[in-house]
N, C-alpha and C positions, 0 to 999 in steps of 0.2 A: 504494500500500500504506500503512496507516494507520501512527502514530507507535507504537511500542509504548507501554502503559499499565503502571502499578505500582500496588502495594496493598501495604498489610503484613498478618504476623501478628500479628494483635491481640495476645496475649500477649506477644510477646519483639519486635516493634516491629522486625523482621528485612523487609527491602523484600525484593519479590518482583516477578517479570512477570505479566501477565495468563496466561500460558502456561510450562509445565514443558515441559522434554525429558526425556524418558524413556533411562533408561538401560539395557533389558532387549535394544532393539536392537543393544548394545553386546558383543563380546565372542568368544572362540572358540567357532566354534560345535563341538555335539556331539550323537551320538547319545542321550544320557542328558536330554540341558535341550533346547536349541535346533539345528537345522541352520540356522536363517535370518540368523543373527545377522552383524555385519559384521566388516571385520578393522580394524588400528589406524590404517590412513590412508584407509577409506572414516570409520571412528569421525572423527578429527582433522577431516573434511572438513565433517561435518554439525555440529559443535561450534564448528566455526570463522564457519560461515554463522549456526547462531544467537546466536551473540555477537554479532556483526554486524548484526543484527538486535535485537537487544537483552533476547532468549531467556538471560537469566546464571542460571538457575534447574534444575539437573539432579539430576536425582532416579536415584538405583539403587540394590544390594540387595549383602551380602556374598556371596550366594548367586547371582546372575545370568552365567551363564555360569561357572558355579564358581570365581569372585571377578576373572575376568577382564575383568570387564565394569567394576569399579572401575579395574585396572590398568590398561583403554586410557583409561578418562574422565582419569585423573591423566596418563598421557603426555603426551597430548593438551594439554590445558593447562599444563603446562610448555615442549612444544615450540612453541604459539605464543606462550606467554612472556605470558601473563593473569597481569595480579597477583591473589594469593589473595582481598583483599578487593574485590577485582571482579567476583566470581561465587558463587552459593548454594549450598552441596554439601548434598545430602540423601544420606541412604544409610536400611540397614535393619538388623532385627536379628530374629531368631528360628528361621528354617528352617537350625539348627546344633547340635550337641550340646549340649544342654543346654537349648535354649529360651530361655527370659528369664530363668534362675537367674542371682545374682549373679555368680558364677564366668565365667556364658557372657559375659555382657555385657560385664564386664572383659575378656575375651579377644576377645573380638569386635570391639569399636571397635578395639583397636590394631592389629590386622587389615587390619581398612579402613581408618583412618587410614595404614597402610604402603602399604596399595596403591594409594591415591590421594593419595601422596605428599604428606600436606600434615600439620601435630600439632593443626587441629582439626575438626568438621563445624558446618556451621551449623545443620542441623536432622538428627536421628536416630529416627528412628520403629520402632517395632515391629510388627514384621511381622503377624502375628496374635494372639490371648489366649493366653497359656499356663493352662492347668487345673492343668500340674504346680506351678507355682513362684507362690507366696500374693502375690497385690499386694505386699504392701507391702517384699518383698524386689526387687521391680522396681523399684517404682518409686521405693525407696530409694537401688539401684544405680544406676539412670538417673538421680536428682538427683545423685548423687556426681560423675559426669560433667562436669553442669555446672558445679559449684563446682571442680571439677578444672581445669576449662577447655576438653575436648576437645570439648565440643559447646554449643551458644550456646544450641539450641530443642528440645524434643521432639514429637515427633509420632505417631499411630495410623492403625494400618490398619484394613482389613475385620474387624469383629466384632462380638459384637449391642450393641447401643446401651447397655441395663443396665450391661454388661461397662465399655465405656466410660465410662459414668454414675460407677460403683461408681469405678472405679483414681481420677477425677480427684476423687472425696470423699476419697480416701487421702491424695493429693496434698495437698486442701486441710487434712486433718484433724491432718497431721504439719508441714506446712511445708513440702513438698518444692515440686519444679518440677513444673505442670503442664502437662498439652498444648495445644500451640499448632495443631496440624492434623491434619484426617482426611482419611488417601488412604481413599477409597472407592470401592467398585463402582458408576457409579453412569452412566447416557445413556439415549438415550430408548426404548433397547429393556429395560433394566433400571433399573426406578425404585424398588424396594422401601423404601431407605436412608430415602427424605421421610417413611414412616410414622412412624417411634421417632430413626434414626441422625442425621438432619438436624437437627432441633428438638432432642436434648441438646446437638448442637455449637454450635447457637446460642448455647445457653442457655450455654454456658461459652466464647463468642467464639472458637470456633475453626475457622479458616479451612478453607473446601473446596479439597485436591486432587483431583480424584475421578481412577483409572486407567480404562482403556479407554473414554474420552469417545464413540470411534468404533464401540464394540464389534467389536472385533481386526475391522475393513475393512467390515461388513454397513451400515454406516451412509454408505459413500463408495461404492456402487454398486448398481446396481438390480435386478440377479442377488441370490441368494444363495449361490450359490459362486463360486467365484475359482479362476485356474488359478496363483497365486501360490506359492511355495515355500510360505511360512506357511501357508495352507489347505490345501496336501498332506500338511504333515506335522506340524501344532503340534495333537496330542490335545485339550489343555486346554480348545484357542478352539472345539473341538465338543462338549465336553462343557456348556460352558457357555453354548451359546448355542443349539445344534440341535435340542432339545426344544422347543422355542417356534418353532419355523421359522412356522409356518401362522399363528401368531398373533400374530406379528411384520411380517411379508412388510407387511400394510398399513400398517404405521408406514415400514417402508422406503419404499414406493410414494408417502408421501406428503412424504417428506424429498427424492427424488427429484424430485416435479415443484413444491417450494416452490424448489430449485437451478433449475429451469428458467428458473421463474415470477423468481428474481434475477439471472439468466443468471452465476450459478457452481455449480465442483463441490459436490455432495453430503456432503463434508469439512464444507464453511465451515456448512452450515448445523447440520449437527449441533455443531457447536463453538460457533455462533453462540446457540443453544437453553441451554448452558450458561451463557453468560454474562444473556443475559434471567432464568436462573433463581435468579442472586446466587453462582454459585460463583466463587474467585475466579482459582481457577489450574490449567486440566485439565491433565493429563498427556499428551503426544503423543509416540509411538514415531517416529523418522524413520531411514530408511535412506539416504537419500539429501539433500542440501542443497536442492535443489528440493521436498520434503517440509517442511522447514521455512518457505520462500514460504509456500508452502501455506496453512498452519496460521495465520500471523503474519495473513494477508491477512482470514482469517477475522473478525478484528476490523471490519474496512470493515462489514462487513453487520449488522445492526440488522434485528433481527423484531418484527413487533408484536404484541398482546399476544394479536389472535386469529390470526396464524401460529404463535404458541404452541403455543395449546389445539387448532387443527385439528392439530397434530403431534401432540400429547398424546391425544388423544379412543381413537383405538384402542386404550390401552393396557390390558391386564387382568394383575390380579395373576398373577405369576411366582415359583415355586420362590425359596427363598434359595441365592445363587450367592455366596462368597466367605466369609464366617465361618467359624471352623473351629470343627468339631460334639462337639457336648459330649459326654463319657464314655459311653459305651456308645450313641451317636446313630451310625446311617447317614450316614460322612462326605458334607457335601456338595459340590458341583459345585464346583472350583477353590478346594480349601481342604488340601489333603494335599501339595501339591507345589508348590515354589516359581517353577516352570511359571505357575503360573496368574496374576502378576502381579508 
């Protein structure tokens, strides 16, 4: 298994892993969010293996198991006793009353800061754009933060690219903090992000997290259903990816026998595809400590530049899946619920 790699955020010069752990697999589970989700010593168990690993990079959401999914990641690393500056805490902010209004976000970080027992985050992202609440009271509030102290980096989620454009000119135009990272929707059954979303983050050095690298499991098997808890009961990952089955199914087919053609899982290569494409740190859900292997191992493998394109070639433009839809817009596919990522 290869050494783990680091990079930073170009902005805030914050080290990072080649690879995030996700913290959505975290948490109680419920009827209303998640059934799949794990409890606090299956959590501790997979946190412990990617530390170990050299995985110090966790990402999760106020909102993810209705905020319990911070309170086992903060157990967790207490009870094995990780020092705070040994590990990256990301969290989120917006699927809460209020949005991204001054007020929420003041309220929000202390929040999460409680719950994941620690008085700062290293990186804090906003969940999606708010329509309701004007840039520049965001990302006013959000620089307040940093000069507060509670959080080091800022970061952006799923939203159109302008949007993102627009906040970090505010950023630059006022003096505030701007963003250091975009989690995006983004693997090689969903590529829309490379048209507009990719090329502004360039253009303003900020690093790719992208979530669903695997697209919720279609990417690590050669079926397109799963008899999985998650595919029995997680709506979101059919809303957002089941519309495309028949014109997807051939990019699967072919992520499947490039795994053959390296003799490993269908995991490593879709994750391996990220990295040839310059992102720097995908997001991976694990349930289980052998799910982190996994993931880590995926490093070994190196595609070349026509394993690329022969994965790539099938691809045809695909609906917008993750941004939430502007005022009076037929919300779209995994952007109304904090479900979706």
């Amino acid at each position: 298994m290869a050494d783990m790699t680091y990079t930073t955020l170009v902005r805030s010069g914050i080290r990072i892993p080649r690879l995030c752990l996700g913290g959505m697999s975290f948490g109680k589970p419920s009827a209303d969010f998640h059934q799949w989700t794990i409890g606090p010593d299956e959590t501790r168990a997979v946190i412990a293996r990617a530390l170990e690993l050299g995985v110090n990079f966790i990402d999760t959401a106020n909102c993810y198991a209705h905020g319990t999914s911070e309170e086992y990641i903060g157990a967790a690393l207490r009870e094995l006793g990780i020092p705070r500056d040994q590990v990256v805490l990301a969290s989120k902010v917006f699927f809460n009353e209020g949005g991204l209004s001054r007020e929420a976000i003041n309220r929000e970080i202390d929040g999460t800061l409680q719950r994941l027992g620690t008085d700062y985050l290293d990186l804090y992202i906003i969940h999606r754009f708010d329509y309701e609440t004007p840039m520049e009271e965001t990302m006013e509030a959000l620089d307040g933060l940093v000069r507060a102290g509670k959080v080091r980096a800022l970061g952006a989620s799923a939203m159109y690219a302008y949007q993102l454009h627009n906040m970090q000119v505010v950023a630059e135009k006022n003096g505030w903090t701007p963003f250091t990272s975009m989690q995006c929707h983004y693997n090689l059954l969903y590529r829309e992000d490379e048209r507009e979303m990719i090329p502004v983050c360039r253009q303003y050095d900020m690093a790719l997290t992208p979530y669903s690298p695997l697209a919720s499991g279609h990417l690590c098997r050669p079926t397109w259903e799963s008899d999985s808890a998650r595919s029995r009961t997680d709506v979101v990952v059919r809303n957002k990816y089941d519309a495309d089955r028949e014109r997807d199914m051939p990019i699967v087919a072919r992520v499947a026998e490039l795994a053959e053609r390296h003799g490993v899982p269908m995991s490593r290569i879709a994750l391996a595809w990220h990295w040839a494409r310059g992102v720097e740190a995908p997001i991976v859900g694990c349930s289980k400590p052998e799910r982190v292997d996994d993931a880590v191992a995926a490093l070994d493998v190196a595609l070349t530049a026509e394993e690329v394109a022969y994965l790539e070639e099938p691809y045809v433009a695909h609906e917008l899946v993750g941004p939430a839809a502007r005022p009076g817009e037929k919300p779209l596919a995994g952007t109304t619920n904090p479900n979706a990522k």
